[in-house]
N, C-alpha and C positions, 0 to 999 in steps of 0.2 A: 526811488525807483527800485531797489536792491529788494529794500522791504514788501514790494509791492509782484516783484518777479517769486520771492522766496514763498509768499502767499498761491502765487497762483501753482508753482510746483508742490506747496503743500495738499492742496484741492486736488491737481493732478495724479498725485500718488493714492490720495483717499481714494478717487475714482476706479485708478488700476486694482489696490488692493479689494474695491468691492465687487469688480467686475471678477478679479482672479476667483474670489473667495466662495464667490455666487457658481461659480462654473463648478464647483466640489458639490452643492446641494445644503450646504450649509443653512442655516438657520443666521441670519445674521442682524446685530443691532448697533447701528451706528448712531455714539452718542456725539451729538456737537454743541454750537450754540448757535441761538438766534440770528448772530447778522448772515450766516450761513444761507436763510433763506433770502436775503436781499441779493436782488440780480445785481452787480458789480465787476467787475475787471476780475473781480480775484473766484467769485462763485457766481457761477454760470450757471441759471437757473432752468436750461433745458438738462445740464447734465446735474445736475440735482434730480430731476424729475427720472433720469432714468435711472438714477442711484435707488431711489427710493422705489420705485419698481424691481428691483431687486433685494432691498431689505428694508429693514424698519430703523425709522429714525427717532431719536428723542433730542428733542433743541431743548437745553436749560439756558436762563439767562446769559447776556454775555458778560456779567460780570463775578458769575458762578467759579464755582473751586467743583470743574466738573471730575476730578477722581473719585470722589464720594460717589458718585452714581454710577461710573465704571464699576470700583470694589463691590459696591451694591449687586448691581446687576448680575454683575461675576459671578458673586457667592449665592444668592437667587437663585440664577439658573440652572445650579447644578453643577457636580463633581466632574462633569463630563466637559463643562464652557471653559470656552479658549478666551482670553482679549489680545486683543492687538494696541499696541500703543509704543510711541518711542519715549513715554515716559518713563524713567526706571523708579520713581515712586521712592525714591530717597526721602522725601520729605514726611511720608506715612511709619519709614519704618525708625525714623527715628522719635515720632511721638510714640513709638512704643515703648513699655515703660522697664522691660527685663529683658535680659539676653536670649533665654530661652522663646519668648513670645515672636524677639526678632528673627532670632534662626527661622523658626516655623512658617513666621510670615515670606521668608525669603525663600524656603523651602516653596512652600503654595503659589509662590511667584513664578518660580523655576518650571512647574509643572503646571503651569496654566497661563502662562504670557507666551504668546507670538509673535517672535521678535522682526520686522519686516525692514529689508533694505533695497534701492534701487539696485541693476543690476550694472558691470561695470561700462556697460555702451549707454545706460540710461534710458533701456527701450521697455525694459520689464520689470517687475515686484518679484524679488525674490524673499522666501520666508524659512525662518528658521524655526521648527515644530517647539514646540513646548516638548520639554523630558518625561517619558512615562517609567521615569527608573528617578531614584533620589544617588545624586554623584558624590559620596561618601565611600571608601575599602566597605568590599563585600564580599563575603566567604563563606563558600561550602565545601563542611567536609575538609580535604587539605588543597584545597584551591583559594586563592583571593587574586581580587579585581580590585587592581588599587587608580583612580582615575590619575592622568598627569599631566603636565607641560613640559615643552622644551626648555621653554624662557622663563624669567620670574617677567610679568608686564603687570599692569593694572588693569582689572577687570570691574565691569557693572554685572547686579547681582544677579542677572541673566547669563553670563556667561561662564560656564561651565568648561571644564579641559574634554575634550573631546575625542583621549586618547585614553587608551587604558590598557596595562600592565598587567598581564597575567601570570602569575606565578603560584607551581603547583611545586606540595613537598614529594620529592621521591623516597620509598621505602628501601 
């Protein structure tokens, strides 16, 4: 029953997110899988139909490793595409095979994943933009912007300090 409740708020969020996401003008592609079209308890196949009236879907099998066709699509479409997803893609960036490649990748992540959460009454999709700045000390001149936290926590590679330190030399 849990499993079956967790599935239909997973569908429900999908919905909110594509309904929110549609209301910007977006260009949007929703990748899923197959049993998604079967009418079921968990995908409700009137509100598929109006999903799909608002963006484009791609079903790969259901027994696919669909981040390959996210990444794909991702990089495809252009320097400009966003993805959304509550994956954090741990498992891509550790087949990568150097440090550097993995920074990068985390980097590209940073700046093109859209990180989505319910809200805390549970009535709306709220979304945290993708960064159009790289959160690394950045200095011009005798100015730096050093990003920070208050706490040491553990973070996913999305998450980024969302404070920053400004500090200027005086002459």
């Amino acid at each position: 029953q849990l499993r079956k409740s967790l599935c239909l708020l997973c569908f429900l969020q999908l919905f909110d997110a594509v309904k929110c996401l549609a209301k910007e003008n977006a260009r949007l592609l929703v990748l899923g899988r197959k049993h998604m079209l079967m009418n079921s308890s968990n995908w409700k196949r009137e509100i598929m139909k109006e999903m799909q009236n608002k963006a484009d879907f791609f079903f790969a099998e259901n027994i696919s490793e669909d981040d390959a066709f996210l990444l794909y699509a991702t990089l495809r479409s252009g320097q400009h595409c966003r993805f959304v997803t509550r994956d954090f893609l741990r498992d891509h960036k550790a087949c990568l095979s150097d440090t550097l490649t993995r920074h990068l990748f985390r980097k590209w992540q940073r700046g093109h994943q859209i990180v989505f959460f319910p809200s805390a009454e549970g009535r709306s999709i709220n979304f945290l933009p993708a960064f159009r700045y790289d959160c690394v000390v950045q200095t011009t001149g005798d100015t730096w912007h050093i990003p920070y936290k208050n706490v040491f926590e553990e973070k996913y590679s999305y998450q980024v300090p969302r404070k920053w330190l400004c500090v200027q030399q005086k002459f």
